[in-house]
Every structure is written in structure tokens, then in C-alpha cells.
C-alpha positions in Angstrom: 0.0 0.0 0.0 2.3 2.5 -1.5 1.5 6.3 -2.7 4.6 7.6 -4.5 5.7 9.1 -7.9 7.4 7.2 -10.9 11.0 7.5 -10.7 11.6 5.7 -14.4 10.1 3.7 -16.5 11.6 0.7 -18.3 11.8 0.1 -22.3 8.4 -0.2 -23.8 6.5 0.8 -21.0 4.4 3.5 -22.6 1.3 4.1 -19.4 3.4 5.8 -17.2 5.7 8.2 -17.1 8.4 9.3 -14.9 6.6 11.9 -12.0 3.3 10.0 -12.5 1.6 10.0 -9.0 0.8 6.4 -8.7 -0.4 3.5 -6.2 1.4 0.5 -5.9 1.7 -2.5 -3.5 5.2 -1.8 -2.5 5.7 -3.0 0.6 8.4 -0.4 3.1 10.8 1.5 1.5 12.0 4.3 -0.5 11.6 2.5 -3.9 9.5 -0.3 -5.1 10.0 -1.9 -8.7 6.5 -3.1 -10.6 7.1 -5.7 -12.6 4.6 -6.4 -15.3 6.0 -9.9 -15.8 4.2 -11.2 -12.6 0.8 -9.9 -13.6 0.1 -13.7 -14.3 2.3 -15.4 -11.9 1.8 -16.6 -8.0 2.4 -12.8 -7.0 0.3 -10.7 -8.9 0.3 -7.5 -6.6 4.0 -6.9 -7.9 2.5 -6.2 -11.0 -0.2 -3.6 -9.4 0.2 -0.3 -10.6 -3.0 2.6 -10.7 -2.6 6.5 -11.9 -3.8 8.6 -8.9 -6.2 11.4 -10.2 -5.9 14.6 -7.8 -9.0 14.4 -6.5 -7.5 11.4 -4.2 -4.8 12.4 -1.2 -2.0 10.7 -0.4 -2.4 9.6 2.5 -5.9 8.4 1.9 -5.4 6.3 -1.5 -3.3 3.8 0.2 -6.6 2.5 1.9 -7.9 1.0 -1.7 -6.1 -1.9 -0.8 -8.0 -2.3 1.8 -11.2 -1.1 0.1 -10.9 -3.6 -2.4 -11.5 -6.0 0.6 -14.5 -4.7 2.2 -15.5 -3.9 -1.4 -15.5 -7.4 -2.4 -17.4 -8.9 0.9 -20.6 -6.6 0.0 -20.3 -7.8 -3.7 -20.8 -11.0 -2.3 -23.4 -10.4 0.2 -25.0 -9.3 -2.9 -27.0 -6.8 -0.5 -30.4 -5.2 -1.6 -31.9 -1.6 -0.4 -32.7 -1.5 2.8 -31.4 -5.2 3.6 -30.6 -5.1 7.4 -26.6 -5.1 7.9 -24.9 -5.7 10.9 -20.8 -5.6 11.0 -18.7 -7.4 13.7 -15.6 -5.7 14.2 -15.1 -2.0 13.3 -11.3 -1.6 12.8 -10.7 -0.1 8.7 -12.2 -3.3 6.8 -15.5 -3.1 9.0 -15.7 1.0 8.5 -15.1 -0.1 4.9 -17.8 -2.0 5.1 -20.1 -0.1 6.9 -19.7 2.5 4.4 -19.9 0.0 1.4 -23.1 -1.1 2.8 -24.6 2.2 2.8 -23.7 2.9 -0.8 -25.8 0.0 -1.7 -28.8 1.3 0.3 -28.4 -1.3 3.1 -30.9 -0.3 6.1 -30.4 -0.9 9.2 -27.0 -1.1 9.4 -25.8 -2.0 12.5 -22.2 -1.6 13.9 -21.0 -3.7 17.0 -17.3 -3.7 18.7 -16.1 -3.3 21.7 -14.7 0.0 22.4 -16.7 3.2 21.8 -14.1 5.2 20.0 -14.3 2.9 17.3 -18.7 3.0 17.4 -17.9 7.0 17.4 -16.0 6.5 13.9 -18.5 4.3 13.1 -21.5 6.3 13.2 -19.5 8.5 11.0 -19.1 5.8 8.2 -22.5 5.6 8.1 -23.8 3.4 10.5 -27.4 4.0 11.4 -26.9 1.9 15.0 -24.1 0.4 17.1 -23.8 -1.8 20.4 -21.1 -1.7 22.2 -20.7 -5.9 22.9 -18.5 -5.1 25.9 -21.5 -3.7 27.7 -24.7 -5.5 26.1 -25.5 -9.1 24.3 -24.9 -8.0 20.4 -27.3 -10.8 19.5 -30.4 -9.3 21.6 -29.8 -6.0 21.0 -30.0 -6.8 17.1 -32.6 -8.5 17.8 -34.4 -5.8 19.2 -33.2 -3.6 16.2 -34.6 -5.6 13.3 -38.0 -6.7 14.6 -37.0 -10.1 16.5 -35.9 -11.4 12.7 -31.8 -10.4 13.4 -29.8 -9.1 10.3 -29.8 -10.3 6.9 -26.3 -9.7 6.4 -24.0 -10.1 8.8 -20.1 -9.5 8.3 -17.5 -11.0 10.3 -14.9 -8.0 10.2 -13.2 -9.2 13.5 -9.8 -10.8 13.8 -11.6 -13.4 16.2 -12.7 -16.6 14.9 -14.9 -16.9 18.5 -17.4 -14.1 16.8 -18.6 -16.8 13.9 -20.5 -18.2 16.2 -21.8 -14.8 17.7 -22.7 -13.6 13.9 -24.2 -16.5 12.9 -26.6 -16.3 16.3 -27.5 -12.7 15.5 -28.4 -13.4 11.6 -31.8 -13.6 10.4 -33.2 -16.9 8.8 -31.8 -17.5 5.5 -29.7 -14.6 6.4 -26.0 -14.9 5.1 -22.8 -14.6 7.2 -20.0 -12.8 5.3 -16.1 -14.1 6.5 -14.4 -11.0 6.2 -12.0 -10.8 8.2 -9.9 -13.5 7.6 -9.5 -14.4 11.2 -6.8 -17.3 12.2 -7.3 -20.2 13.8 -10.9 -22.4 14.0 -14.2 -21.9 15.5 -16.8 -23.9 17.1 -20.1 -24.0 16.3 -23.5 -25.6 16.3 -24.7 -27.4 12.7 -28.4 -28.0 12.8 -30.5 -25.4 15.5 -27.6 -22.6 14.8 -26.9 -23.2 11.1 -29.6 -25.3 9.4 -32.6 -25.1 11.1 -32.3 -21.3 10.1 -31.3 -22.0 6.7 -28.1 -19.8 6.8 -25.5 -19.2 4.1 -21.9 -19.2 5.1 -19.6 -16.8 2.8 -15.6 -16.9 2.6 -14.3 -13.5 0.8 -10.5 -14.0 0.2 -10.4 -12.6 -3.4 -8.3 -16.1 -4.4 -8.1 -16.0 -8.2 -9.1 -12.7 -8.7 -7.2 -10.7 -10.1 -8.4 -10.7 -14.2 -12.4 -10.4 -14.4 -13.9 -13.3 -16.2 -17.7 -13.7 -17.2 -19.1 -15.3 -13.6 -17.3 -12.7 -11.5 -16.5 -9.4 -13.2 -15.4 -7.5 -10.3 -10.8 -7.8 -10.2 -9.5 -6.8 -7.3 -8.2 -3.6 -9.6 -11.5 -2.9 -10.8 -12.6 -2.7 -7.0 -9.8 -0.7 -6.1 -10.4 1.7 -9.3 -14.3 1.6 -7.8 -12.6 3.0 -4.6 -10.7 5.7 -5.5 -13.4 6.8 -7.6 -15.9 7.4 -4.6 -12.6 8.8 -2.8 -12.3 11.2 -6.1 -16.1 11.7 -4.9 -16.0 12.5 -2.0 -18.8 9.2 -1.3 -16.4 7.1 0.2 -14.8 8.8 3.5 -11.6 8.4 4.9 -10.5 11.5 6.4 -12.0 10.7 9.9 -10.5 6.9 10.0 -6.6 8.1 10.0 -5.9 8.3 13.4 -1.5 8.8 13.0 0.5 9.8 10.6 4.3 9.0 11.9 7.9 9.4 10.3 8.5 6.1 8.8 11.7 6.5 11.6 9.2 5.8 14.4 7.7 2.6 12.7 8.3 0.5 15.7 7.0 2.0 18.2 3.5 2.5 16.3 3.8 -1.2 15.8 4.0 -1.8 19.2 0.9 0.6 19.5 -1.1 -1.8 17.2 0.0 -4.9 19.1 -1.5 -3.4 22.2 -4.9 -4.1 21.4 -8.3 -1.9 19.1 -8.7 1.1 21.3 -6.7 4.5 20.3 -5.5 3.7 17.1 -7.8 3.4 13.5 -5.7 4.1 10.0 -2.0 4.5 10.3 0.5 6.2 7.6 3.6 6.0 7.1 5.2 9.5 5.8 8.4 9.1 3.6 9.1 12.6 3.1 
């Protein structure tokens, strides 16, 4: 996730130019070499190069990468206006989401974490309700949102695999329970009165094999990411208010060690190179 300007370009390349402002998935450092060779191999983000329009910042176009994550989860969700929406987890994938969510005219949509500085952002990224889960039962209090029916959508933003079995609880019947987090490790939970008795529908969103469009799934991860720093360009999509630090790529560490601590204080994080 990588803003930064062309410094040269090689023979034949003839898309960019040197002093393009472009966004790359160059991993820390001062340079970062694209190399169009891997577009088709087993890393195809060496090969991922956009043209930054002015109407995106800096610091804010970096989060497409991310974008292009949350983007993909409500593609697959295939929500509908004013489809209830509830999102478990709301570090920058789940704001994402949230906001994804209400672009596609999602209503309710429901935002539940733990800490109330990230519910504050929340409710900023559009969500119409949030429960704070370290103070009330997410599931009854969603419940109580949506009728007694629960959310037809529920998105598993949270990097613990123990919330499956919370999300699928809190879903509507023959509601569908998007994965995307991509939490480690396994969870436990119950097959026929939690899962099939209610007829759910059990999503994975990983993006594996997706980056050319083909005719069953149009939407490449580039073409989502294009999507995102289009409603950036937009002003639709909102990032200003989920960058919580800017630091000096000198003091990496120790905002590292910030993140480690745990979700409260800390949102979107860049790194300045200047």
C-alpha cells in the first residue's frame, strides 16, 4: 500500500511516465519496482500499478487496498436496499464496510465492537446503530433492532474466529454470514438449531483467483480498487476521519508496538516518507 511518484520507467512501457503520481503495492521502502511480468504469476500485486487522479490524497489512497477487501465482501453479500446489515468488528475493513453497505442502500446497518471510540467512527461511516458488545448481548440487541428477525447480512470483520458463532446467532433466517475478516485459527459451532434449522449461508471472501475479471465474477480486485478511488475522487467514500496517525516512517516500531496493544486508540496509520 504504497503512494509515491514514478522515478523511471523501463523500455516499452508507454502508461506511465516518470513523475506520474501512482499507487502501488510496494511494501516499506524508498523504492518499489513493478514488474509487469508477474501480472500472471503466483504474485500478482508486484505487478499492481494505478494512476492517482488529484481528486484522491496521499495519504488516503493507500486504503484502496483495503477497500478492495470490504468492497469485495458486499459484492458478495449481494446486498439489496434496505437489507438489514450488521458488521462485527469496526477496525478499517469493518468501516469499509459499513460504508460499502450504505452505498448500496443497506438499512439498518448495524455496527457492533467493543470500544466506543471505534462505534464514534462508526457512526460516522455511516452506521445507522451500534452496540457496544462489551456492555450488552450483540445478539439481543439486534434482535431488538430488526423486529426479532436479526440481520440479513452479517459481516465478520473481527480478527476473532470466536465471533462466527456470535454472527451467525445474530443473523436472520436464511440470512448470510459474510467471513471478512480473515480471522486465524478455528471456530466452534453448532450445525443444525444454529446453522440449518435457520437456513443460513456461510460466505468466505479472500479474493483467491481474482485478479483478471472473467464472465461469472467481473469485479478484479483492480477494478474494485479503481471503484474506490473513484468514490474517494467523490467524496462518497470517507476516509479523512479513520486516520488516526500519521508518523515518520523512523518511528515505525514503536506505532507497531501501538497496534500490538490491542483496538482502542489507534484506527488508519500512515507512514510519511518525506
Amino acid at each position: 500500500m504504497t503512494v509515491g511518484r514514478v522515478a523511471a520507467v523501463g523500455a516499452g512501457v508507454t502508461d506511465f511516465a516518470p513523475g506520474d503520481r501512482v499507487l502501488a503495492c510496494g511494501r516499506h521502502g524508498n523504492y518499489w519496482l513493478v514488474d509487469p511480468a508477474c501480472a500472471d504469476s503466483d504474485r500478482p500485486d508486484d505487478a499492481y500499478i494505478e494512476r492517482l487522479g488529484d481528486g484522491v490524497a496521499d495519504d488516503e489512497a493507500g486504503f484502496a487496498i483495503l477497500g478492495d477487501v470490504a468492497l469485495h465482501g458486499v459484492r458478495r453479500a449481494g446486498l439489496q436496499i434496505d437489507q438489514s446489515v450488521a458488521v462485527f468488528g469496526c477496525g478499517i475493513v469493518g468501516q469499509l464496510t459499513l460504508q460499502f453497505a450504505r452505498l448500496a442502500g443497506a438499512h439498518p446497518v448495524v455496527a457492533v465492537d467493543l470500544f466506543d471510540s471505534r462505534l464514534d467512527k462508526a457512526r460516522l461511516s455511516g452506521a445507522t446503530h451500534t452496540i457496544n458488545a462489551a456492555r450488552e448481548d450483540p445478539v439481543v440487541a439486534l434482535r431488538e433492532l430488526t423486529g426479532g428477525r436479526g440481520a440479513e447480512a452479517v459481516f465478520h470483520c473481527a480478527p476473532a474466529p470466536g465471533v462466527l458463532a456470535t454472527a451467525l446467532a445474530a443473523a436472520a433466517h436464511r440470512g448470510t454470514v459474510v467471513l471478512t475478516a480473515s480471522a486465524p485459527g478455528t471456530a466452534e459451532i453448532g450445525l443444525q438449531a444454529e446453522l440449518l434449522r435457520h437456513e443460513l449461508t456461510i460466505v468466505g471472501v479472500y479474493e483467491t483467483g481474482l485478479d483478471r475479471p472473467h464472465a461469472y465474477w467481473p469485479w478484479s480486485r483492480a477494478r474494485n480498487r479503481r471503484a474506490c478511488l473513484r468514490l474517494l475522487a467523490s467524496g462518497e467514500l470517507r476516509l479523512g476521519h479513520l486516520i488516526t496517525h500519521v508518523a515518520p516512517y523512523a518511528e515505525a516500531q514503536a506505532v507497531f508496538d501501538l497496534l500490538l496493544r490491542g483496538g482502542d486508540g489507534w484506527l488508519g496509520v500512515v507512514f510519511a516518507w518525506d
